[in-house]
N, C-alpha and C positions, 0 to 999 in steps of 0.2 A: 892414162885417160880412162876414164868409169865406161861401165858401157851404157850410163843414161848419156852422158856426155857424148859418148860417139854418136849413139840413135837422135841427139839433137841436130848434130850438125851432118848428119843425112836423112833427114827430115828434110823435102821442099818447104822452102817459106813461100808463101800464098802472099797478097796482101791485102792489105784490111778491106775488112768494107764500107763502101765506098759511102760515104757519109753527106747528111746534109748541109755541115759545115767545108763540105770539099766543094763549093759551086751551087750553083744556084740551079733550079730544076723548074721545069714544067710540068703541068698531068691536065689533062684534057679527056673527052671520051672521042670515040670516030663515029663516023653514022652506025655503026653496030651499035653501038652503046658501052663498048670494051674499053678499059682505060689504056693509055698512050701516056707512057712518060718520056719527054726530052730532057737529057742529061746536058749541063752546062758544057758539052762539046760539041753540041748536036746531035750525038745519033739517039736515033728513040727508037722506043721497046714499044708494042703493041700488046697489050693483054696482059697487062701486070694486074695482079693482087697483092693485094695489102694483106698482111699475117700480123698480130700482135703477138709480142713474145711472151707476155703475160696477162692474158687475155681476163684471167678474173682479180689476180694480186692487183696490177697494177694497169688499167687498160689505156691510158691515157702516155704511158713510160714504152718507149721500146720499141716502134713498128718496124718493119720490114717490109719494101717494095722488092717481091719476087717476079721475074719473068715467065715467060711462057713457057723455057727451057728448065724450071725448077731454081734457078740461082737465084741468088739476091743482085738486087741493082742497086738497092737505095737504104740506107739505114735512119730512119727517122726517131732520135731521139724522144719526142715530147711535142707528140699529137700539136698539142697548144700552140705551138712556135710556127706553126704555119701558116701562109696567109692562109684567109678564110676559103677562100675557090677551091685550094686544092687539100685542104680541110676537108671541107664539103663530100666531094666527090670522095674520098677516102672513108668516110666515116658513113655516102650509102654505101659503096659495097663490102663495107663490115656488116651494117646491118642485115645485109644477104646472105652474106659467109658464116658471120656468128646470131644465128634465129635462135636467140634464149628468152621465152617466154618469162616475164615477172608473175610469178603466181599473187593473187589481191586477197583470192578468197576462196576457201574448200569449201564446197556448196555438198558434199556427200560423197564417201569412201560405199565400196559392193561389201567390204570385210575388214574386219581389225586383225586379220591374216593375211600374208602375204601370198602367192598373186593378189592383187587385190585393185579394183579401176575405181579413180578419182575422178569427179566431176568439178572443175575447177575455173574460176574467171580469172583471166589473167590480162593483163594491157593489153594483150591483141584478140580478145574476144574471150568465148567461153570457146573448154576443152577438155577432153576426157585424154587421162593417161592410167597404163598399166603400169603398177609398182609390182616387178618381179620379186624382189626383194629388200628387208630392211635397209642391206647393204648400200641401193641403190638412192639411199637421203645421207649427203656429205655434209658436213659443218663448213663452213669456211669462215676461217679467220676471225673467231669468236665464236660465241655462243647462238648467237640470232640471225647469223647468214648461212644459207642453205644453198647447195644445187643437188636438185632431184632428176634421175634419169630415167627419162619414161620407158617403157619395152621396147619403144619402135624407135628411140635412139635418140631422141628428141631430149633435151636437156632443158628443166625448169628452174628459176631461181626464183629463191624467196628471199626477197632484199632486207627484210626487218622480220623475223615472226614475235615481238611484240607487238607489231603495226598491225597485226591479223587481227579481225574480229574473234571475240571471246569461241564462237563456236569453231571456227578455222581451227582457232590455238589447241579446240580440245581433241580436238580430230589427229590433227598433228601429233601430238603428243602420245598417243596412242601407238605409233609406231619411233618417236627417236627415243 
């Protein structure tokens, strides 16, 4: 016997997690406002969050209902496949959990050096962010999607920067 062979089989097996397809589930909130999931056996968790596993690849692929205690309770394949109620309530408190401002439009840069603070309109208003450095503008998944990470931790994406207005684009550009 190999010794991965042995270390397999004294390895506890755990088992899976517990999936959407294993039973039918509830999610409600309580007068807190905290979510309350019932498990098709009855017992329910109070104060579960939703996690996506891939929150910017794939956001829609993947959730995970964790407990209060840090475990998973619930493995949600595909946002989509839910009814709409417990959709709903899942998808506000992402919005909570995951606050990533859409950047629309660079209205003026302090510097074409880094440190350097952006003045920018974004779907939830206008906002100023500190670009530490260049480091801190990622590509994702092509050429034209961005998330930018402001000093104060605050993560911005830009969803198209060909969508940017012409003076946006040339601002940007300055620094990728």
């Amino acid at each position: 016997m190999t010794a991965l062979q042995e270390n397999a089989m004294n390895t506890p097996s755990f088992p899976q997690s517990p999936s959407t397809a294993s039973g039918a589930f509830t999610l409600a909130r309580n007068p807190h406002g905290r979510l309350v999931l019932t498990l098709a056996d009855g017992t329910a968790h109070e104060g579960v969050t939703p996690v996506r596993a891939f929150p910017i690849a794939a956001p829609a692929e993947g959730l995970s209902l964790i407990g209060s205690d840090g475990h998973e309770l619930l493995w949600i394949d595909r946002l989509d496949q839910l009814p709409a109620p417990a959709r709903q309530l899942i998808e506000e408190e992402l919005e909570v959990r995951e606050f990533v401002p859409t950047i629309e439009k660079i209205i003026a840069v302090s510097s074409f050096s880094t440190p350097s603070t952006w003045q920018v309109e974004t779907d939830r208003g206008p906002a100023s962010l500190v670009l530490k450095a260049e480091e801190d503008i990622r590509r994702l998944g092509g050429r034209t999607r961005l998330l930018i990470a402001g000093g104060d931790g605050v993560q911005f994406r830009v969803k198209d920067t060909t969508a940017l207005d012409r003076h946006s684009r040339r601002l940007l550009e300055r620094f990728l």
